[in-house]
SEMI-991378 format. One record per residue (C-alpha): chain; residue in one letter; x, y, z. Coordinates in steps of 0.001 Angstrom, whole numbers, plus 500000, padded with zeros to 6 digits. Layout:
# SEMI-991378
<site unit="A" code="A" xx="X" yy="Y" zz="Z"/>
...
***
This chain:
# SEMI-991378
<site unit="A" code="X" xx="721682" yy="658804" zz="871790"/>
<site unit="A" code="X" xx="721144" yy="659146" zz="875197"/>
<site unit="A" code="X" xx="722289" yy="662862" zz="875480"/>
<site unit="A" code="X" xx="719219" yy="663639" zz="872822"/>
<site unit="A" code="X" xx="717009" yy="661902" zz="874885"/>
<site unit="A" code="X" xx="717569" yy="664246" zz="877499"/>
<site unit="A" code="X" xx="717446" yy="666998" zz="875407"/>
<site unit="A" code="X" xx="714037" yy="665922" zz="874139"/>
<site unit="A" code="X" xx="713002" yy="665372" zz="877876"/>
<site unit="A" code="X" xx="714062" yy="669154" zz="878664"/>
<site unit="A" code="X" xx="712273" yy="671048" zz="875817"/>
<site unit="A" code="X" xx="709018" yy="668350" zz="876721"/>
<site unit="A" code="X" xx="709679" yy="669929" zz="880342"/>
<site unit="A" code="X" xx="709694" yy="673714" zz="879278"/>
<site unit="A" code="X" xx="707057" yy="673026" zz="876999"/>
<site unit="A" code="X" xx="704500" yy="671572" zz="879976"/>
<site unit="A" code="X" xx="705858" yy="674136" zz="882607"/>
<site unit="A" code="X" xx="705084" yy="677200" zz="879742"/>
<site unit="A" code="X" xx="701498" yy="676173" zz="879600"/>
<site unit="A" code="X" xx="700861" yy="675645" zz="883309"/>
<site unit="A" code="X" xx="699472" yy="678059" zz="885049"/>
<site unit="A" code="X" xx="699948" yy="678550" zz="888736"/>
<site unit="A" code="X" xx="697503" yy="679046" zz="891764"/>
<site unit="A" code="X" xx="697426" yy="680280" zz="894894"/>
<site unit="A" code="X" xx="697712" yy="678195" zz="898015"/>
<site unit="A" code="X" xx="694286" yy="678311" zz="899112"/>
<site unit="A" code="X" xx="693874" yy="680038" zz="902325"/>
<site unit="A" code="X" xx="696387" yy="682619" zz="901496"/>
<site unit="A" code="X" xx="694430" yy="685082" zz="899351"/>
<site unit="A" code="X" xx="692448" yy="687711" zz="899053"/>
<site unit="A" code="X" xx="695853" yy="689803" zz="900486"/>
<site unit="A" code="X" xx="698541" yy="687055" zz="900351"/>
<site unit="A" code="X" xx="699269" yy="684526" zz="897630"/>
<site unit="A" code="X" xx="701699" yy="681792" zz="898068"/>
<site unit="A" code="X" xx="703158" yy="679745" zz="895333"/>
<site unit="A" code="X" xx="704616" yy="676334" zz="895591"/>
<site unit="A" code="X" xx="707406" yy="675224" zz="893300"/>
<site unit="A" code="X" xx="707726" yy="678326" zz="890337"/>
<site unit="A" code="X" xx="709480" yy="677488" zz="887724"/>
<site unit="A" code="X" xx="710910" yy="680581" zz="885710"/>
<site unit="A" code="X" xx="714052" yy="680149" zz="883768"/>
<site unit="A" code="X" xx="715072" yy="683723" zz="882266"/>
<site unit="A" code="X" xx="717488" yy="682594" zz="879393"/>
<site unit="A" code="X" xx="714334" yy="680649" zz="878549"/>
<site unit="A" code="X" xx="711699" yy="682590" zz="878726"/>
<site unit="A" code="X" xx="713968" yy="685535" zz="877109"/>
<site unit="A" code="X" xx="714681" yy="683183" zz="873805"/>
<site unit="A" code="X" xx="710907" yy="681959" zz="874015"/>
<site unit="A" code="X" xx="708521" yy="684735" zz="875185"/>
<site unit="A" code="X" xx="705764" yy="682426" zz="874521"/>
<site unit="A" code="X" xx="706776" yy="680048" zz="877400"/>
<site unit="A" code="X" xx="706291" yy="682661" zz="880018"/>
<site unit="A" code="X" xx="704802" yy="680819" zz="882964"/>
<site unit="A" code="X" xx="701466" yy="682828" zz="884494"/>
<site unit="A" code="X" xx="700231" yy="682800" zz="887901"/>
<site unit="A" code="X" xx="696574" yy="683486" zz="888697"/>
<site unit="A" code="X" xx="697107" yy="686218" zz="891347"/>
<site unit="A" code="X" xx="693883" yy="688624" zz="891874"/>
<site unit="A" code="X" xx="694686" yy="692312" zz="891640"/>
<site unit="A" code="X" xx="693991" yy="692024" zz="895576"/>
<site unit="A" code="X" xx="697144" yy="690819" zz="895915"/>
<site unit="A" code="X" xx="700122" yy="692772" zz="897704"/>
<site unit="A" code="X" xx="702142" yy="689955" zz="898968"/>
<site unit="A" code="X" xx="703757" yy="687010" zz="897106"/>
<site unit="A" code="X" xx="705645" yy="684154" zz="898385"/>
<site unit="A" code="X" xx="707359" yy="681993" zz="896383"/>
<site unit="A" code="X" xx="708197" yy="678649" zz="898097"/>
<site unit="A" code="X" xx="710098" yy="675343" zz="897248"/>
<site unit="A" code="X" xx="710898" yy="671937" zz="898735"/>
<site unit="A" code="X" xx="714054" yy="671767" zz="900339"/>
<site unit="A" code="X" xx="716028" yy="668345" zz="899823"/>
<site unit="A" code="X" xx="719741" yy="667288" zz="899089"/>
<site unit="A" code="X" xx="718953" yy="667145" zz="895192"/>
<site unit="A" code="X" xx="716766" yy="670600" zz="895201"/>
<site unit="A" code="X" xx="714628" yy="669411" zz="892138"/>
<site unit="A" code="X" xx="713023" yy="672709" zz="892007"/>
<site unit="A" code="X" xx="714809" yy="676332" zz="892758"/>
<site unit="A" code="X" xx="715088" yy="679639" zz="890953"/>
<site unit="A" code="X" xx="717967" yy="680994" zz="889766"/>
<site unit="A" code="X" xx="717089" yy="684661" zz="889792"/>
<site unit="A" code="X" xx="714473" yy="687273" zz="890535"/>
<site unit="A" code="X" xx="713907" yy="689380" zz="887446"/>
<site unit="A" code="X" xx="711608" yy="691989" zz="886098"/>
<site unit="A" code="X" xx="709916" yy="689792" zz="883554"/>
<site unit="A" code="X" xx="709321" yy="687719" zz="886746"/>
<site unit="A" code="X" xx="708124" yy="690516" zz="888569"/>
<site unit="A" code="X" xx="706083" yy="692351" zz="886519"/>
<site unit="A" code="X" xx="704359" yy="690152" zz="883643"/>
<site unit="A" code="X" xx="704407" yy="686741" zz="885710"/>
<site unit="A" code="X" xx="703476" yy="687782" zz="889376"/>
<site unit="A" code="X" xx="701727" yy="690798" zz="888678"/>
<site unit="A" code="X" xx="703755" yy="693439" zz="890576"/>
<site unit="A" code="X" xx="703448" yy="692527" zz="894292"/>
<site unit="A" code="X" xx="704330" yy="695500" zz="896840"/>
<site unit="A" code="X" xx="705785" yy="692463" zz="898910"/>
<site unit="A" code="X" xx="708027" yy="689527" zz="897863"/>
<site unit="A" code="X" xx="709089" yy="686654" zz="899311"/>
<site unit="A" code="X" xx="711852" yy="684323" zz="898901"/>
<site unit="A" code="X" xx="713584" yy="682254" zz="901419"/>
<site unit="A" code="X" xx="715783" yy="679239" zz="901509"/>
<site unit="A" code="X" xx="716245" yy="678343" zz="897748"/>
<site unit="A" code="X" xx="719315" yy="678925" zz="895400"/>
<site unit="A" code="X" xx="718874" yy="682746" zz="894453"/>
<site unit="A" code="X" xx="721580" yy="683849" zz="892758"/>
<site unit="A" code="X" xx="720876" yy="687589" zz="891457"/>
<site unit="A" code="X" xx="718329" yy="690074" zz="892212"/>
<site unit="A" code="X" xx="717299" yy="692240" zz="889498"/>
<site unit="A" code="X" xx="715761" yy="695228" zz="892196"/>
<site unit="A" code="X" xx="711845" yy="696479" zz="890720"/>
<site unit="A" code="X" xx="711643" yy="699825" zz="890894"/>
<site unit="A" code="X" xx="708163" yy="699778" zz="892726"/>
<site unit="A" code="X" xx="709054" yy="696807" zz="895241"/>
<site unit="A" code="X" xx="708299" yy="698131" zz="898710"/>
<site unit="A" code="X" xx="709599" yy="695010" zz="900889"/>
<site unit="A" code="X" xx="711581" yy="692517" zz="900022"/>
<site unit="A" code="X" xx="712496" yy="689560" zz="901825"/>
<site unit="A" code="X" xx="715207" yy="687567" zz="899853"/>
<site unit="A" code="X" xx="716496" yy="686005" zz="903216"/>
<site unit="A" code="X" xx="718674" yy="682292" zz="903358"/>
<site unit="A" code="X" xx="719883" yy="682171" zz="899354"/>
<site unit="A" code="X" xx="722951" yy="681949" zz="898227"/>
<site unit="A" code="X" xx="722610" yy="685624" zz="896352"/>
<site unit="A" code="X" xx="725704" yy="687125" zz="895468"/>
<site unit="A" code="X" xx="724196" yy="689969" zz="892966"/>
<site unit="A" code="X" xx="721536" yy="692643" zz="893897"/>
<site unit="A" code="X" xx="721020" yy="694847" zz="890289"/>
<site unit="A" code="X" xx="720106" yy="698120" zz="890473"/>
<site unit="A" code="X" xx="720010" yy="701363" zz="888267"/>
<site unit="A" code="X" xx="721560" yy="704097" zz="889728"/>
<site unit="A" code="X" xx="719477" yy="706437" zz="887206"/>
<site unit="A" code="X" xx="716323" yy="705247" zz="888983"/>
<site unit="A" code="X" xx="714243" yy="705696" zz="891570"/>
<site unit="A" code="X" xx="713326" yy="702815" zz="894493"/>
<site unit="A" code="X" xx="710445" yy="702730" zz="896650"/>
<site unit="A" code="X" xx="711836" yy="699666" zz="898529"/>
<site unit="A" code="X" xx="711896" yy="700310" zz="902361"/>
<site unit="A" code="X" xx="712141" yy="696784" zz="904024"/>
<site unit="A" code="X" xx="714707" yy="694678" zz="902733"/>
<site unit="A" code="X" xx="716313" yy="691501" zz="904352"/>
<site unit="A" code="X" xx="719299" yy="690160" zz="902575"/>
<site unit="A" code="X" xx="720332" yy="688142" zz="905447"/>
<site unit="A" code="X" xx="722440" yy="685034" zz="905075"/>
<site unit="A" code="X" xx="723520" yy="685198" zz="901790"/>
<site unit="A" code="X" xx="726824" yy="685616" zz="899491"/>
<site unit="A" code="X" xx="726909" yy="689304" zz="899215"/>
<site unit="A" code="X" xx="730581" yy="690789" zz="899081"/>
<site unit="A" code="X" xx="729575" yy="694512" zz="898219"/>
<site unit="A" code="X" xx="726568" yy="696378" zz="898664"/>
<site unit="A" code="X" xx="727044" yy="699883" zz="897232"/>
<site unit="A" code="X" xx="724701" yy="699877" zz="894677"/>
<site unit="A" code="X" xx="721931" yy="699815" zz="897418"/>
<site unit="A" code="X" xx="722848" yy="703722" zz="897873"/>
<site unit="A" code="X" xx="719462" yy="704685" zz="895607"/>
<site unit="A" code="X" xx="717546" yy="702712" zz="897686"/>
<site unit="A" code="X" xx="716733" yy="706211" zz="899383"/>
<site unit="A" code="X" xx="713732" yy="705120" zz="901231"/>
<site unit="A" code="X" xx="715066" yy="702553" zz="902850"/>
<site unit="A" code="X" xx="713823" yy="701928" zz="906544"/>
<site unit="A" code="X" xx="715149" yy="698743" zz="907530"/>
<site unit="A" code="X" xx="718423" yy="697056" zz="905648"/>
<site unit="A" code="X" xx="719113" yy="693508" zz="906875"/>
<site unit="A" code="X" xx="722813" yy="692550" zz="905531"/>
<site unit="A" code="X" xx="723291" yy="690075" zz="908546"/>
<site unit="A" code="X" xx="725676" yy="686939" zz="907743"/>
<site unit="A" code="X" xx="727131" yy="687866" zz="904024"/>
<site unit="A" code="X" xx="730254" yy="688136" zz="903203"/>
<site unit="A" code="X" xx="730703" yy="692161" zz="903310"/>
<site unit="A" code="X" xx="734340" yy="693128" zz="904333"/>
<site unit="A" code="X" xx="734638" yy="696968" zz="903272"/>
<site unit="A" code="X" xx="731774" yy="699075" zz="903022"/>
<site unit="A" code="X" xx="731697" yy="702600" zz="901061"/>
<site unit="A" code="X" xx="731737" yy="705233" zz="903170"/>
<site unit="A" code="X" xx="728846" yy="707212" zz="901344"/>
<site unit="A" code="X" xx="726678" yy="704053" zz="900807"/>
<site unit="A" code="X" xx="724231" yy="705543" zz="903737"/>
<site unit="A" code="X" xx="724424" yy="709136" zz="902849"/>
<site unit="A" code="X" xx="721298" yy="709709" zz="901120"/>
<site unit="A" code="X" xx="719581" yy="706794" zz="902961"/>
<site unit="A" code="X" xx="717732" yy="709329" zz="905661"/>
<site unit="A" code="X" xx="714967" yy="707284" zz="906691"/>
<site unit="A" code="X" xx="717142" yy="704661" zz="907678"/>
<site unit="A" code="X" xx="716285" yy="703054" zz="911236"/>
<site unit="A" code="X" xx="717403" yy="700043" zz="911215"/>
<site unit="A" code="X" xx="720797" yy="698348" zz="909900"/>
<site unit="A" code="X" xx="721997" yy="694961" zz="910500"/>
<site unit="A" code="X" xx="725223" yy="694219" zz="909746"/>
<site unit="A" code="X" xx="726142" yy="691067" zz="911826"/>
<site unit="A" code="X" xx="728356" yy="687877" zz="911260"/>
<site unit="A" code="X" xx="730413" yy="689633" zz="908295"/>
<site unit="A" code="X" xx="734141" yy="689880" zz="907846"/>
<site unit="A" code="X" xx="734470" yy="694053" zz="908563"/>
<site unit="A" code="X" xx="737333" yy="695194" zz="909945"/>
<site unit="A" code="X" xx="736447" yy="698960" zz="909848"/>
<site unit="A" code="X" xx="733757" yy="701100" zz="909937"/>
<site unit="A" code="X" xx="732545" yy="704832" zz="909357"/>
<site unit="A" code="X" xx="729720" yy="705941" zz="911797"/>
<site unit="A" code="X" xx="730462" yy="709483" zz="910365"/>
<site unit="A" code="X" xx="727976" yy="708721" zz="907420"/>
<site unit="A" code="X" xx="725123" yy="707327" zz="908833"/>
<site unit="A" code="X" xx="722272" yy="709163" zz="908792"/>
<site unit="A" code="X" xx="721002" yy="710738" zz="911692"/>
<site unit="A" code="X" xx="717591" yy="708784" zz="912286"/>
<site unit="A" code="X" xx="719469" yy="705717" zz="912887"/>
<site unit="A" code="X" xx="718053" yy="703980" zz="915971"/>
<site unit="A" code="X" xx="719338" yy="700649" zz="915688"/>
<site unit="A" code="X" xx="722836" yy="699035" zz="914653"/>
<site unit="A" code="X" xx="723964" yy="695261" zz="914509"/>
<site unit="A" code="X" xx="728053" yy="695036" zz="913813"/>
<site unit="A" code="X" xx="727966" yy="691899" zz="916475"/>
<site unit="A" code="X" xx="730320" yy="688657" zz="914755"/>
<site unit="A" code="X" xx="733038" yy="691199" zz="913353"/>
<site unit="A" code="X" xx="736776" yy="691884" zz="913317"/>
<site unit="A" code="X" xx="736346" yy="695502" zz="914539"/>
<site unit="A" code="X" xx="739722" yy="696511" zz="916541"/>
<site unit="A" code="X" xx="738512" yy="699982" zz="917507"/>
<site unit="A" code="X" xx="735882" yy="702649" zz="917787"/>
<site unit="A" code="X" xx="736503" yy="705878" zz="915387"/>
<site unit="A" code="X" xx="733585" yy="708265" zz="917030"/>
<site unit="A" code="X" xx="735742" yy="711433" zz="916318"/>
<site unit="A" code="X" xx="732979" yy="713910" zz="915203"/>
<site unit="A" code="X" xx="730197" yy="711505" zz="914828"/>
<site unit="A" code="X" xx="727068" yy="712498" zz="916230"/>
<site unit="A" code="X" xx="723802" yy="710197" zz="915957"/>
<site unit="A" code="X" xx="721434" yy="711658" zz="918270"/>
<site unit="A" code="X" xx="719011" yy="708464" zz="917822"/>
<site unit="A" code="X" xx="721102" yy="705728" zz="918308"/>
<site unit="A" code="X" xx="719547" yy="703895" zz="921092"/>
<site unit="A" code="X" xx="720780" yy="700058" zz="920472"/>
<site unit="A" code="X" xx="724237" yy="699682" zz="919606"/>
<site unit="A" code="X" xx="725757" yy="695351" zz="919280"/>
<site unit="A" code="X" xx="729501" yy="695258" zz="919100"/>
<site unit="A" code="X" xx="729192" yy="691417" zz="920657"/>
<site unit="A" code="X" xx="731537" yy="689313" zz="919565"/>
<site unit="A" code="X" xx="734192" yy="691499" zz="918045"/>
<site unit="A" code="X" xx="738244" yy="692122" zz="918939"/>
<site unit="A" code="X" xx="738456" yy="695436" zz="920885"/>
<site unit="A" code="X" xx="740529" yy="695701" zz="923481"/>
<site unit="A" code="X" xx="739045" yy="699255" zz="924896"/>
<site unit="A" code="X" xx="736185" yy="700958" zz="924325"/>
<site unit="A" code="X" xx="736028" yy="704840" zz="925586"/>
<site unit="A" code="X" xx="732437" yy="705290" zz="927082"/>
<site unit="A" code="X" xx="732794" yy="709204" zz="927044"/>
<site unit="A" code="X" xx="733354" yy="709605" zz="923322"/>
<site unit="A" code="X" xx="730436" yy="707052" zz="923125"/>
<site unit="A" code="X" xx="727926" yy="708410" zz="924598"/>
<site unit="A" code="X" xx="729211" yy="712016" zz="923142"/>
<site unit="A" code="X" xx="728413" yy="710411" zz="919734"/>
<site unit="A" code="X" xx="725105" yy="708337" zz="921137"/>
<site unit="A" code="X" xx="723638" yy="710128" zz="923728"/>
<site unit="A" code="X" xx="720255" yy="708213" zz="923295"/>
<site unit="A" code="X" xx="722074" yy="704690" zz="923597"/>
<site unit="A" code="X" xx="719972" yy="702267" zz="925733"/>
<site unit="A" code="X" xx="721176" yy="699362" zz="924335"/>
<site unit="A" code="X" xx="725281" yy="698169" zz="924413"/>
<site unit="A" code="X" xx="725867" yy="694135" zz="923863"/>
<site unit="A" code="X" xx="729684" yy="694009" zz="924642"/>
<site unit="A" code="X" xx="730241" yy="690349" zz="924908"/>
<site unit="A" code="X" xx="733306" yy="688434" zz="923734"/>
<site unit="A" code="X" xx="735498" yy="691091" zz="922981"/>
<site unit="A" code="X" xx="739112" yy="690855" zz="923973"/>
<site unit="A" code="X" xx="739301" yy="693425" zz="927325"/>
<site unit="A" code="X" xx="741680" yy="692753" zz="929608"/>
<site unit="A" code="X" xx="739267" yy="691905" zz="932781"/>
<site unit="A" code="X" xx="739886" yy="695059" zz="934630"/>
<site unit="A" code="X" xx="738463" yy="696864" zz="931237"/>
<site unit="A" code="X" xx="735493" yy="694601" zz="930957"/>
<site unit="A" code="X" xx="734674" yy="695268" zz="934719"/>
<site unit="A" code="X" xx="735083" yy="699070" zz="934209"/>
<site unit="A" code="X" xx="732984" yy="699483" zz="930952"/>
<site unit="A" code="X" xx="730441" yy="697262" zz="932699"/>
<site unit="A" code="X" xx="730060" yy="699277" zz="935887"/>
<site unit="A" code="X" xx="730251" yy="702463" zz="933809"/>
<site unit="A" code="X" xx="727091" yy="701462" zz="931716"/>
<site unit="A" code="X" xx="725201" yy="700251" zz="934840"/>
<site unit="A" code="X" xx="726079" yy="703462" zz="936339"/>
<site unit="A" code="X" xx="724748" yy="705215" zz="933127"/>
<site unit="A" code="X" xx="721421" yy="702578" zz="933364"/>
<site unit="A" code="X" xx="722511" yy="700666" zz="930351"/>
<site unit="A" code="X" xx="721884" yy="697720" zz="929038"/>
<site unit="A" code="X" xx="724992" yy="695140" zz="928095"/>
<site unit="A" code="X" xx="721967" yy="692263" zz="926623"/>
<site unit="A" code="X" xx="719785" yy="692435" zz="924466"/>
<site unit="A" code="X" xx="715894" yy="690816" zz="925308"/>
<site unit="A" code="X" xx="714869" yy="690211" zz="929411"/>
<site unit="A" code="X" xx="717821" yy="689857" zz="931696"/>
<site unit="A" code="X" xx="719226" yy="686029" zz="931730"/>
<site unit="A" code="X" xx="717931" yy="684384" zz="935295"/>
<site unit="A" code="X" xx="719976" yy="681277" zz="934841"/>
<site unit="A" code="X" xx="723560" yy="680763" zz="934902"/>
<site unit="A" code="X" xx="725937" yy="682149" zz="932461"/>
<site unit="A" code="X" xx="728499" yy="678957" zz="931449"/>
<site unit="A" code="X" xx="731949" yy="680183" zz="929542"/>
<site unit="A" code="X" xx="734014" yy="678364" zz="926840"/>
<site unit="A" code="X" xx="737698" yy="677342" zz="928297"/>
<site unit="A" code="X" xx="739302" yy="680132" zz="925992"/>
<site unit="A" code="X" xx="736634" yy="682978" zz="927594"/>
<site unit="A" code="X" xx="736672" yy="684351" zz="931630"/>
<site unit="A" code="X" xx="733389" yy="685786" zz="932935"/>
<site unit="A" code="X" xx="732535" yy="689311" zz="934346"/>
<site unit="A" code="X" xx="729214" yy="689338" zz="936140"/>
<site unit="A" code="X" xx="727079" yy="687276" zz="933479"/>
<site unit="A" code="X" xx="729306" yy="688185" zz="930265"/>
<site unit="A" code="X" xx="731380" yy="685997" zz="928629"/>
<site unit="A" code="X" xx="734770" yy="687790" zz="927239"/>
<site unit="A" code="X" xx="737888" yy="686410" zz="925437"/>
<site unit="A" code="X" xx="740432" yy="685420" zz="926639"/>
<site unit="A" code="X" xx="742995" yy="686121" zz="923949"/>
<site unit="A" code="X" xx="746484" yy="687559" zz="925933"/>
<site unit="A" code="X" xx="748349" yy="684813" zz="927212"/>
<site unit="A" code="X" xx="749454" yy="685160" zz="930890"/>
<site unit="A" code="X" xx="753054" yy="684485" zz="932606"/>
<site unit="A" code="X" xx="751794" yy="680883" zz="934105"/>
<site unit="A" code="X" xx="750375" yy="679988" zz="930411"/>
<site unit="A" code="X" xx="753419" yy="680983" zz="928950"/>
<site unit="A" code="X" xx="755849" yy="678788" zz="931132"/>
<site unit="A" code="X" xx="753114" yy="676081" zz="930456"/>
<site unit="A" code="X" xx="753293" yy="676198" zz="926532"/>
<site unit="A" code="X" xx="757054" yy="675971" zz="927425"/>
<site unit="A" code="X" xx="757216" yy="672883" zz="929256"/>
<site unit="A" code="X" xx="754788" yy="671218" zz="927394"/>
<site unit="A" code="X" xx="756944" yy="671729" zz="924257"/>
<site unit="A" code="X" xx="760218" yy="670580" zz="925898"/>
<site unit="A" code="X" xx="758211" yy="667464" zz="926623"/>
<site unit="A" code="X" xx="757031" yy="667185" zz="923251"/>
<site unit="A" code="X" xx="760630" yy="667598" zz="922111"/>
<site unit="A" code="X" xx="761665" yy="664834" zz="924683"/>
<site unit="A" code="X" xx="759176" yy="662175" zz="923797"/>
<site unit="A" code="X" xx="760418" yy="662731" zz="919797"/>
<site unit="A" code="X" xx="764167" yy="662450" zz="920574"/>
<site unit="A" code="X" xx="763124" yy="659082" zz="922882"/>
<site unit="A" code="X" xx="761297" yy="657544" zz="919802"/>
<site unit="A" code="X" xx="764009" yy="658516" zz="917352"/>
<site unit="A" code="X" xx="766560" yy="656858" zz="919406"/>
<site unit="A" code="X" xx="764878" yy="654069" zz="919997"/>
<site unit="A" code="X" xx="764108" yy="653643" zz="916563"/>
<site unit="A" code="X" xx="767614" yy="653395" zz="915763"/>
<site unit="A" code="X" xx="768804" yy="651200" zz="918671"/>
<site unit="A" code="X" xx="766010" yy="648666" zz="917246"/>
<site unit="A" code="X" xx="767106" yy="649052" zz="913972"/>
<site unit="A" code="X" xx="770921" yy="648867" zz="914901"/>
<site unit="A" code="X" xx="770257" yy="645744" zz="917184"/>
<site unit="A" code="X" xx="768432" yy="644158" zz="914131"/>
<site unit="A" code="X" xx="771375" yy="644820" zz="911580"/>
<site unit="A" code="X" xx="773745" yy="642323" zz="913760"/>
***
């Protein structure tokens, strides 16, 4: 009985939310219109076209953000973006919106110019690769997203945000036909390797800090734009500043910070990119002191990893595990000798 109750509750709920209509937040029109709290359900709405929610957007509007409480419980979220969404419910905003909520999938519009789909838990970007995009902003940051390589006909692309997913290989060709690309962030993901080769050539800026990139392969890449290059926070052990700046001569820009030199490496790449007037930070040089974990050393005011293990830690990991081995075979036997003095 109680399962039919809620099933009666649920189609009550559709029922209401198909015949609202939503409104702006005032104060955000005639250019902007934010919406609080959308509900759109697209197995729903696909069985029931007449319970299409509407939003009262004037055909002023170029920007929509949709926005939704955040709590433990989440009462309200959307599942996915869609076209039905896009086109019949919000009117076909230029600009959309959508942070921090449970996105799942992003059906791509075809006439989207900038999306910002930032903080979700996406894990599915659809697109058609017989189409044509006109998306050129579009922030995917800190989300779910194991591939991206059906972003390639997304050929107007400017800016491409895939900061803090989950990429770990990346098709070589996915950039190819991407020429007005300036700007690619590709931060706190699991890539081990990666093709500069491909890139296209107005490239100016390029995020691949948080990796696990072991080495550089610059052998005939040539990006002649390249001014801001972050390889912060990955695991080379060298990094050859001719072939660099062969590849980059425009580079201004070259965060190096907890990789895994040796010291004398991190003191020579850092010398050799003062000498060449640039920068190893990114933002207004740090005035205050620069404190290290135990694990890192410091060069000037970089922090670098200290991953090799020296003679004088080695001999300590030694002695500390004879010890450890000592203190066990004390218990043990004195375990017994209890246990044997206990017997008689």
């Amino acid at each position: 009985m109680q399962r039919y109750i809620r099933l009666l509750a649920l189609i009550t709920f559709w029922s209401v939310v198909s015949a609202y209509v939503y409104q702006c937040e005032p104060g955000t029109e005639p250019t902007v219109c934010q919406i609080w709290n959308l509900q759109y359900n697209e197995d729903m709405v696909a069985k029931h076209p007449d319970r299409t929610p509407s939003a009262n957007i004037s055909s002023t509007v170029r920007t929509v953000q949709l926005r939704y409480e955040r709590s433990y419980y989440m009462r309200y979220h959307l599942l996915s973006y869609g076209l039905t969404l896009h086109s019949t419910v919000l009117r076909n905003p230029s600009i959309v919106v959508i942070r921090e909520t449970r996105l799942q999938r992003v059906v791509l519009p075809t006439n989207l110019q900038v999306g910002d789909f930032c903080d979700n838990i996406l894990s599915v970007i659809e697109t058609d690769p017989n189409k044509t995009y006109d998306v050129n902003y579009l922030d995917l940051s800190e989300n779910m997203l194991t591939d991206a390589a059906n972003l390639t006909v997304c050929v107007h692309l400017r800016t491409l945000n895939l900061d803090n997913n989950r990429v770990r290989n990346l098709d070589p060709n996915m950039f190819t036909r991407m020429v007005n690309l300036t700007h690619l962030y590709l931060g706190d993901n699991h890539i081990h390797t990666f093709e500069f080769h491909t890139l296209p050539k107005a490239l100016s800026v390029l995020w691949l800090t948080r990796n696990e990139l072991r080495e550089l392969n610059l052998v005939g890449v040539a990006l002649p734009a390249l001014r801001e290059l972050d390889l912060a926070s990955n695991v080379l052990t060298t990094l050859d500043i001719a072939a660099l700046f062969s590849a980059f001569p425009a580079l201004e820009v070259v965060p190096i910070a907890n990789n895994a030199f040796a010291k004398d490496e991190a003191t020579r790449i850092l010398a050799e990119l003062r000498r060449r007037n640039v920068s190893y930070y990114i933002g207004m040089k740090r005035e205050e002191d620069v404190y290290c974990d135990d694990d890192e050393y410091r060069v000037e005011d970089v922090c670098f990893n200290e991953l090799s293990l020296s003679g004088s830690s080695v001999w300590k990991g030694i002695v500390l595990i004879v010890l450890a081995v000592l203190v066990v075979s004390v218990f043990v036997v004195s375990v017994r000798w209890v246990w044997y003095q206990m017997s008689y």
